[in-house]
N, C-alpha and C positions, 0 to 999 in steps of 0.2 A: 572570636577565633573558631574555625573550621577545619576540618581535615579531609583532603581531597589528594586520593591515592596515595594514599599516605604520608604527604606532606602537608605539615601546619600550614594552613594559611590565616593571614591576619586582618584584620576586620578592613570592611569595606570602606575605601576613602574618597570613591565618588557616591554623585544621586544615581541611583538608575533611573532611565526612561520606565521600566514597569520592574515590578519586583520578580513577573514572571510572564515568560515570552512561549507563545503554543505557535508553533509550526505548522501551518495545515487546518483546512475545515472543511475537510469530510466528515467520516461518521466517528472518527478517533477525538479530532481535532472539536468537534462540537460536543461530545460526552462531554468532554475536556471541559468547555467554558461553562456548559453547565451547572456543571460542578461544583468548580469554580466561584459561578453566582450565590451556587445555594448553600457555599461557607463563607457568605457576604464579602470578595472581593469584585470590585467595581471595576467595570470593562474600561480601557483605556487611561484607566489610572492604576488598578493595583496589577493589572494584566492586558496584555496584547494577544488577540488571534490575528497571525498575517496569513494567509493564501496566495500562492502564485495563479489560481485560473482566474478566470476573466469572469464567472460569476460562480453562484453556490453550485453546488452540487457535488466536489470534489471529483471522482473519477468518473463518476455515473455518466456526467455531459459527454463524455468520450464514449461512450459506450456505442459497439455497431447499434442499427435502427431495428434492425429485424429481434432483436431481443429486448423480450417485452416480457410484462410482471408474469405472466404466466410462463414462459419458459425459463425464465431467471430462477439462482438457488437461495431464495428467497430474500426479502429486504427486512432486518430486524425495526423494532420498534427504534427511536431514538429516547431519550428518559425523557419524561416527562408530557410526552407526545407521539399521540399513534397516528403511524403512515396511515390507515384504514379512514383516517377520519380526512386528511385531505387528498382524498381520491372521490373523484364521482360515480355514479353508481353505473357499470357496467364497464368497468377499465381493465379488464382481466388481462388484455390486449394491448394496454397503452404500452408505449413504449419508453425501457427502462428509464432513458436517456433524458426524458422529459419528466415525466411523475414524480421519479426519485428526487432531482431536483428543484422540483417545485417543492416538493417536501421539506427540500434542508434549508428554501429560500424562506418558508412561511417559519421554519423553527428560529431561525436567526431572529425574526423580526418579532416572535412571542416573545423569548429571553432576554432579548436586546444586546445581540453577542458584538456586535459593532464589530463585525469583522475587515479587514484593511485587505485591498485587495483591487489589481490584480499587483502583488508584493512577492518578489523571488529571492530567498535567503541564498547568498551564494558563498557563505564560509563562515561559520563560527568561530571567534579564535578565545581562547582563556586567555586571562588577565589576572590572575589570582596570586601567583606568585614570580620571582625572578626567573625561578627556572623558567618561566611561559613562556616571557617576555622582560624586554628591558627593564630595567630599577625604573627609568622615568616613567612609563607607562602601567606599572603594577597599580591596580585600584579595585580589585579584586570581585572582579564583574566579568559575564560573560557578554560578549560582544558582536554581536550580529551583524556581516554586514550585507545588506540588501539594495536591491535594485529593482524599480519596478517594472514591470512588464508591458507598458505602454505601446515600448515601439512594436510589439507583437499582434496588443489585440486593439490598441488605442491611435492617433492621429492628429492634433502630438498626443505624447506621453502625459500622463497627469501624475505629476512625483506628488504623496502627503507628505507635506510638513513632518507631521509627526512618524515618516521609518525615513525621510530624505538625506539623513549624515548617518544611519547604521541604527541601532538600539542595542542598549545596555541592560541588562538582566541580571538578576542576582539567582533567578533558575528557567529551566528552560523544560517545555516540554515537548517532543518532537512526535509527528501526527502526520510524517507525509507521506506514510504508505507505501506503495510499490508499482504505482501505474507509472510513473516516468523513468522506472527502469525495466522496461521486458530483458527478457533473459534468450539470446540465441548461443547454443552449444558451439565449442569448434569442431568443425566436422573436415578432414582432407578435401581438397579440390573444391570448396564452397566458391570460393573468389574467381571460377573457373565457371560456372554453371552459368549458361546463355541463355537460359528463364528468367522469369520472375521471384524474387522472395521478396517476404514477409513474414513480419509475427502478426500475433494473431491482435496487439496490441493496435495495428494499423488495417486489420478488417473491416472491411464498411457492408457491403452484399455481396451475396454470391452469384448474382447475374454476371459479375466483370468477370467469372472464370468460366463461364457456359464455353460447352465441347472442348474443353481444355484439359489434361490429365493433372491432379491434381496429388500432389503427396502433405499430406498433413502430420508433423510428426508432432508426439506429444500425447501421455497417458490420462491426462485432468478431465474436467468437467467442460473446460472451455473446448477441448480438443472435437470431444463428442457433443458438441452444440455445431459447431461449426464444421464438420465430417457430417454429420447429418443434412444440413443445410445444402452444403457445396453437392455433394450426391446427387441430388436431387438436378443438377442441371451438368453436370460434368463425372468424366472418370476419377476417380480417386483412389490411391494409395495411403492407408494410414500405418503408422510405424512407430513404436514403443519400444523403450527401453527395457522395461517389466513386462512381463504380459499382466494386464488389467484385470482387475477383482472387482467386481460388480458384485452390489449388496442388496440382496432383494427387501432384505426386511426391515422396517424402518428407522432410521437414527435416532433412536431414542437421547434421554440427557446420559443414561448411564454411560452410553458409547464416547457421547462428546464429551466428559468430559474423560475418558480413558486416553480420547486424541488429546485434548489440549495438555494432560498429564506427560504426556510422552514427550509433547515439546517442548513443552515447559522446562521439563530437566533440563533436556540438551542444553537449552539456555541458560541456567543456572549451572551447569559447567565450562560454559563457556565456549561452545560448540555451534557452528552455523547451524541456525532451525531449520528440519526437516520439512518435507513435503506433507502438506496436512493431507492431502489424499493417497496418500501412503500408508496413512492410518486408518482411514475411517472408509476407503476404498469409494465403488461410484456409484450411487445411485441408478436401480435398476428403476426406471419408471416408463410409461406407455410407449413415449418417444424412443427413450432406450429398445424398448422390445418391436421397436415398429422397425427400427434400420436393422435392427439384428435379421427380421423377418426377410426385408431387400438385400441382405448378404453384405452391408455397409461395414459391418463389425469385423472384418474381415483382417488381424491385427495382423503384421507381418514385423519382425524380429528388426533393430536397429542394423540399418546398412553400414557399412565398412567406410565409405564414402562416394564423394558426391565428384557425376562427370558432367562436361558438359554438358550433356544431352539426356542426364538423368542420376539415377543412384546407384550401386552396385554394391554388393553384398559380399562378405569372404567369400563364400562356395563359387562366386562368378557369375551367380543369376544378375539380371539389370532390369530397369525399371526405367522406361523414360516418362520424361516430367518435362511438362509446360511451367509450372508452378509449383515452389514448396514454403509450403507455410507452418512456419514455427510455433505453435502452440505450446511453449516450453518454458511459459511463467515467466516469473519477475523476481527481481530482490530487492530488497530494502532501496527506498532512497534516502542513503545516509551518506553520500559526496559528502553535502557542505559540511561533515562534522569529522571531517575527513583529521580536521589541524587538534582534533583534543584524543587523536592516538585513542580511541576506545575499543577497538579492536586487539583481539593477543594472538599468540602465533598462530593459531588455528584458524583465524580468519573470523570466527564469533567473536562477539560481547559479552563478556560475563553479567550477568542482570542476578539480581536480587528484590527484596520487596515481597509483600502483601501476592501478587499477580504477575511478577518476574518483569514490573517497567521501569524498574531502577538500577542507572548501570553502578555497578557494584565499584568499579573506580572512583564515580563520581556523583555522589547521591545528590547532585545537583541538577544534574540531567535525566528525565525519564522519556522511556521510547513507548509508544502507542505502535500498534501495526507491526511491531517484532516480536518473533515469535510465537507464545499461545493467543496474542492481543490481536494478529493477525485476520480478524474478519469479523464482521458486524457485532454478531454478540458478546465477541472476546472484547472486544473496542469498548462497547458500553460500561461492561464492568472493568474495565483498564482504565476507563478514564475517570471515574471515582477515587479507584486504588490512587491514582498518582496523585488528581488532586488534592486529597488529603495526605500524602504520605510527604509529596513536597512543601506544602502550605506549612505543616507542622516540624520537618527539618529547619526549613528558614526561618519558623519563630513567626512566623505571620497572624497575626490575631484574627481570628476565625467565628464566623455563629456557631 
């Protein structure tokens, strides 16, 4: 017997496929199995990593070409294994898209994460008690059901065996980040503009906007990689909501963790997570100081909306644009977990736990990539927290 949102449930009357199902194998999703390994559960029997992309890498393989390890804001270690040691010697320049990648394909294959993939979870649903679900179907499991991604990147499809009728879980750890949800604002008369848009999630190079006027909105780190970039061969427009705080001095750990402290609460209240550069502001580094030099930095106040033929401001100034590219983030991708209602009025998850990856309705379920877990380093130590915090909820016997 367990207790899941405050109602008793009754012990489990199916087997599960694994006793516990991770979501995702980026850099969340692989702390994760690590972890995992190293309190002796066995891959594909006491646990499942599935992925939806077509090989390792998680997000990285998407990543535009022109950003590479040196203009990137850094790639953390993964446990057990340092990026430094599979990169060749003069790669300051490779690009992220490839290196990172290679990275998380040689990590899979040290630990033997036997990751399943390309595998797309498209709905979780609970099984645990009648309220879920029918009396026939109660067996008090979580129930994934999946589809693979063959017809996207494969000729036929190759369904495994082992996700081809859904999988069964008795916990779940979810690890699938935020790259397959960019975030575009609504703005008046968007649907109206006889340009180009984009997020910045679908940027490849900036040669396809040369002599073209370019508005770039969006205050982050990505905004000012790619405004710098696009500059260089086209007019540009950049536009924030805030005006931008640039940190000259360097992030230390005390800073980071005053950020991750900040979003942490809000999650622990149950509040959609802030913008971590909201907190920790942007790093002022050469690049930075070189477009500020070319007059790039040139921030102008969020427009009123958007016309045809460009953008217009309350006071009536306008702005035309060939092009506006959304540099305006991403959110969780938590669709398929849409059917276990873990969201409350406010639109957050209440999270509790050790590192805030446990939602506090259902300590069966823990989120990787929410919240303070939200970026490389957070991921590493989030994926311990969970491992152990779930392994030992469930009673799983452990080294």
């Amino acid at each position: 017997m367990f207790t899941v949102s405050g109602r008793t449930v009754g012990s489990v009357t199916a087997t599960p496929d694994v006793e516990i199902l991770v979501i995702g194998a980026g850099q969340a999703g692989l702390s994760v199995g690590y972890h995992l390994r190293r309190l002796g559960l066995r891959p594909e029997q006491d646990f499942l990593v599935v992925d939806h992309a077509p090989a390792a890498g998680g997000a990285w393989q998407f990543r535009w070409p022109s950003l590479t390890l040196s203009t990137v804001n850094r790639v953390h270690d993964l446990p057990g294994m340092s990026f430094e040691e599979t990169l060749p010697d003069g790669s300051e320049n490779a690009q992220a898209a490839t290196a990172v990648p290679h990275y998380f394909e040689l990590y899979e294959k040290r630990f033997d994460l036997r990751v399943h993939r390309p595998v797309s979870v498209s709905v979780v649903c609970d099984r645990a008690t009648a309220a879920t679900c029918p009396d026939a179907e109660v067996d008090g499991l979580l129930h994934a059901e999946v589809r693979p991604r063959g017809l996207e990147y494969e000729d036929p499809p190759v369904v495994e065996p082992v996700v081809a009728s859904g999988i069964r879980t008795r916990g779940l750890i979810n690890a699938t980040g935020t790259w397959d949800k960019p975030f575009i604002p609504f703005y008046r008369g968007a649907d109206r503009f006889a340009g180009r848009q984009l997020h910045a999630h679908d940027y490849r190079t900036a040669g396809e906007f040369a002599g073209k006027h370019v508005v770039v909105v969006g205050g982050g780190i990505t905004a000012i990689q790619l405004l710098d970039e696009i500059s260089r061969v086209a007019d540009t427009t950049w536009v924030t909501r805030r005006e931008p705080v640039f940190r000259s001095a360097q992030f230390g750990p005390e800073a980071g963790r005053a950020a991750v402290a900040m979003v942490e609460d809000r999650v622990r209240r149950g509040l959609p997570p802030g913008s971590v550069v909201s907190v920790t502001g942007l790093p002022e580094d050469d690049r930075v100081r070189a477009a500020r030099a070319r007059g790039v930095l040139d921030r102008h106040p969020m427009f009123d909306h958007i016309e045809p033929e460009g953008i217009r401001w309350a006071d009536g100034s306008f702005q035309r644009a060939d092009v506006m590219l959304w540099a305006t983030g991403f959110r969780s991708s938590l669709d398929h977990l849409a059917p276990l209602r873990l969201r409350g009025p406010g639109g957050g998850i209440t999270m509790t736990g050790q590192l805030a990856t446990q939602v506090a309705a259902d300590p069966r379920i823990h989120l990787i990539g929410y919240g303070p877990s939200a970026s490389t380093i957070g991921a590493n130590r989030a994926g311990r927290a969970a491992a152990v915090e779930l392994t030992e909820y469930l009673g799983l016997h452990t080294n």
